[in-house]
N, C-alpha and C positions, 0 to 999 in steps of 0.2 A: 579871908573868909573860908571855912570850910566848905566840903560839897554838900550837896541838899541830901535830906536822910531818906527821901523815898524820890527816887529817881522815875518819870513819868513813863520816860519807854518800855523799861522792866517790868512795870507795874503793868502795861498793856499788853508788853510778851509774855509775861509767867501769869496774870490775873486770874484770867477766864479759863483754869485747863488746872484740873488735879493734883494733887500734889505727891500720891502715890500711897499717903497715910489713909485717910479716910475717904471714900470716894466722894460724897459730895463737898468737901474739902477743896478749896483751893489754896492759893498765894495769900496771904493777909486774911485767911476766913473769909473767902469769898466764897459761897455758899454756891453749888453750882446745879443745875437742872440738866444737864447731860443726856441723862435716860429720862426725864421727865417724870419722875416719882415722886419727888419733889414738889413741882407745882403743874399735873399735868393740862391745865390749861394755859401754859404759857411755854413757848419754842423752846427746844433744847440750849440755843443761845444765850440764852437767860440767866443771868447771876442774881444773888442778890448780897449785901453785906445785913448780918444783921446785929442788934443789941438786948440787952437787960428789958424787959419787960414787952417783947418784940418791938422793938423801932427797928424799922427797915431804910434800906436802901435799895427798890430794884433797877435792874438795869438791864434791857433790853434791844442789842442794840437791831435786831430782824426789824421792828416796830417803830425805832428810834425814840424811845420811851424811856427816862428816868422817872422813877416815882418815889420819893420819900412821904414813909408813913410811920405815928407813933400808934401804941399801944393797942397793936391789932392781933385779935384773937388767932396763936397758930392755929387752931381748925380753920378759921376765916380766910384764910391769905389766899387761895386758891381762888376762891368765889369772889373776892376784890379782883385778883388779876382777870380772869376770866369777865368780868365789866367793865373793866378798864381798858383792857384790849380790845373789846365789842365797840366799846366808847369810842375809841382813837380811831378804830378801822371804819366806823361808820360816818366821823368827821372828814375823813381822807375822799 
């Protein structure tokens, strides 16, 4: 058998961190919040991957928060995180 085509440690070294092309750019289009411009109410920490019609993948790990989402308005995705993070930090 060959080796596995996405290796899980690399994917966690190079993921979360720039690629040096486009800034919020990462390793596989991980989409990154760094400066927070992106989604300023959610931690610099914060990635997300995303898709064709926005489907999301965030990932959060400051919160310990994955959230997959389809079909959600890029204006919207801020004002979801920001409730969702309200949400989770008020469950805690």
């Amino acid at each position: 058998m060959g080796q596995p085509a996405i290796v899980v440690e690399e994917v966690d070294e190079h993921g979360p961190h720039a690629d040096g092309l486009q800034s919020p750019y990462g390793f596989i289009n991980y989409f990154l919040n760094t400066d927070r411009k992106q989604w300023p109410s959610a931690p610099g920490t914060a990635f997300m991957h995303n898709g064709n019609g926005l489907n999301m993948v965030y990932v959060d790990p400051e919160n310990e928060l994955v959230a997959v989402v389809r079909w959600i308005d890029n204006n919207a995705v801020d004002g979801f995180l920001k409730r969702l993070i309200a949400a989770v930090a008020e469950k805690s």
